[in-house]
N, C-alpha and C positions, 0 to 999 in steps of 0.2 A: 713402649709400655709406659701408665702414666703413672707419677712416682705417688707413691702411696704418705702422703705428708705424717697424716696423723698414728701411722704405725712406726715411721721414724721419730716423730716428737715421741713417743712413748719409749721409745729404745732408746733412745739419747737419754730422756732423765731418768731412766731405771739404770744405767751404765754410769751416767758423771756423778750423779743426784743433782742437790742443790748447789745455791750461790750464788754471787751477784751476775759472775762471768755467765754461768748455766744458764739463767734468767735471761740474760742481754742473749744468749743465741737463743733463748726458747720464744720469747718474742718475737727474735726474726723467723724464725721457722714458722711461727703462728702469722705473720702478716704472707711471708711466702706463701704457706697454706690460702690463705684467703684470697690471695693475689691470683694464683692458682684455677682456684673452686669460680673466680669473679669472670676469668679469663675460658675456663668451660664454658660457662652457663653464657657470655655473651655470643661464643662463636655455636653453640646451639640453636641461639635466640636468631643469631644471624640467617643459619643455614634454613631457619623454619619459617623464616621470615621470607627468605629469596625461595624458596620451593610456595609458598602461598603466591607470591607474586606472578611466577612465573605461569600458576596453573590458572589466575586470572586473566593475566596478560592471553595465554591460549585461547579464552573463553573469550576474550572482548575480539583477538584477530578470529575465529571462530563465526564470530557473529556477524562483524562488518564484511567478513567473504560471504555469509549468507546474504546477508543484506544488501551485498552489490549485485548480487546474482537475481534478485528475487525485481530489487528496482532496472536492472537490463531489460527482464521479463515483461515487467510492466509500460516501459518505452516502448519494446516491438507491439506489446498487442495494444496501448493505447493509441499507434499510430495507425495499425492497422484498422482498428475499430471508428477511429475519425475521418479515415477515409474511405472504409465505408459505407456508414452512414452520411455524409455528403452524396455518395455517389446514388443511395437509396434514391435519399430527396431529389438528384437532379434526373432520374430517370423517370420520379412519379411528376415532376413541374413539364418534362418534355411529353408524359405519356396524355397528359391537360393540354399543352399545345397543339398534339394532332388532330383533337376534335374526333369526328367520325375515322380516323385512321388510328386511335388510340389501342385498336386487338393489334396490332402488329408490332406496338412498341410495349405491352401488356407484358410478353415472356420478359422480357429484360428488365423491368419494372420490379419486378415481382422475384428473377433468380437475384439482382441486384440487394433486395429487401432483403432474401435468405441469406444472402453472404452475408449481411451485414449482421442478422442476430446470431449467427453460427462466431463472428469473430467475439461477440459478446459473449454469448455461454462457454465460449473454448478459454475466454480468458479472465472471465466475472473474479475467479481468485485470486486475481491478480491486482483489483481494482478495489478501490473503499467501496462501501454497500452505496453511499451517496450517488459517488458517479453513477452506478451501475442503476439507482434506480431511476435517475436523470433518461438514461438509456433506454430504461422501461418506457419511460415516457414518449421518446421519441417513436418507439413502436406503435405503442398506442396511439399518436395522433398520426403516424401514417397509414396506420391499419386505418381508423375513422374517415381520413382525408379520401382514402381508397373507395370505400363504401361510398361516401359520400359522390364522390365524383360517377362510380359506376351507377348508382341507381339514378342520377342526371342524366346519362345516357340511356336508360330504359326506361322512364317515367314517361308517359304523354301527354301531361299538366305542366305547362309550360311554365308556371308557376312557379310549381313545386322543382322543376327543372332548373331555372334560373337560380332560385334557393340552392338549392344543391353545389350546384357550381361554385354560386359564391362562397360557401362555407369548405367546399374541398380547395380553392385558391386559396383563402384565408389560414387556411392550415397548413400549406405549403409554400409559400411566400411571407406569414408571419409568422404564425405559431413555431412553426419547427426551425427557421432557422434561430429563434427566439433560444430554443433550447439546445442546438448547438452551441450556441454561444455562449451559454453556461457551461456545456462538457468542457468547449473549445479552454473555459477560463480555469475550471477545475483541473484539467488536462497539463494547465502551461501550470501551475501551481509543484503537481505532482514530481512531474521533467524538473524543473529549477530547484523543487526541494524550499517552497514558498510555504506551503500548506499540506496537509496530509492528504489533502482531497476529501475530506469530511467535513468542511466550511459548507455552513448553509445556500444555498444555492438561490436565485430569486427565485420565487415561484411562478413556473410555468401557468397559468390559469386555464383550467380544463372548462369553466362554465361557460363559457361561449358558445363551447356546443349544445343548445339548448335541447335539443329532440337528436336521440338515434338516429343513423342512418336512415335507419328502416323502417322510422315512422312517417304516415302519413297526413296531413293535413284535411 
């Protein structure tokens, strides 16, 4: 129990009274007291201090376990996402190589292309909005490059055919690997912990496609 100072200084000089001797102990009782009350208030100040710390210290390991968990997340689906889309590209460049045997190589073109936006929407929250819209891109110029290339196969203006072609080649031999290779740099950025992955990206240039698919000359 903690000694109650200031009810002894008052019972001590209502008992001796005065005097010099009284004085000389009332003094030390008064520095004791203070020594005391200095000695609470710092092992208070202590304990309030280390319970603050400690419930911050929780909060920051708290977070950096979220945080290891969330960038894990984000390695499995960014690898998985970049090889898919590789894989999209290199079945739409082989499905251009067959020529008139292109319907054979068409299903795997095309389930290729589905995996690859399924790994994107399964894992877009895991991704800065940049990447992801990088990604949108890549869709869009193989969606086009698609178009492009089937209506070359059913057109019979040779023309307009030859056109066709070279604009769906152009999109799948430059344009897209163009914009891999931005994911590909965003990607390694993420991994190494370089960038957030929200660094502007060069821009892909969509004018090139001057006319739709679907337009005709």
């Amino acid at each position: 129990m903690p000694t109650d100072w200031h009810e002894l200084l008052k019972v001590f000089l209502t008992t001796v009274g005065g005097g010099g001797v009284v004085l000389g102990v009332a003094a030390w009782l008064v520095r004791e007291i203070v020594s005391s009350s200095i000695a609470r208030e710092a092992e208070k100040f202590k304990i309030e201090i280390k319970a603050k710390a400690d419930t911050e210290i929780e909060k920051v390991r708290a977070f950096l376990a979220r945080g290891s968990r969330v960038h894990e997340q984000q390695l499995e689906v960014l690898q998985g996402m970049y090889v898919s889309l590789w894989e999209a590209n290199r079945c739409f460049m082989r499905m251009q190589a067959q020529g008139h045997s292109a319907n054979e190589v068409r299903p795997e073109a095309e389930e290729a292309i589905a995996a690859a936006h399924k790994k994107l929407v399964s894992g877009r929250l895991f991704v800065p909005e940049a990447l992801a819209q990088q990604c949108d891109s890549f869709f869009q110029a193989i969606c086009e490059g698609q178009a492009y290339f089937w209506n070359a196969r059913e057109t019979t203006n040779r023309n307009q055919r030859t056109e066709f072609e070279i604009k769906a080649a152009t999109i799948s031999c430059q344009e897209i690997p163009k914009i891999l290779g931005e994911i590909e740099e965003a990607a390694r950025g993420i991994i190494h912990g370089e960038n957030d992955g929200n660094a502007s990206f060069g821009t892909t240039s969509r004018a090139v496609l001057r006319s739709s698919p679907g337009e005709r000359q």
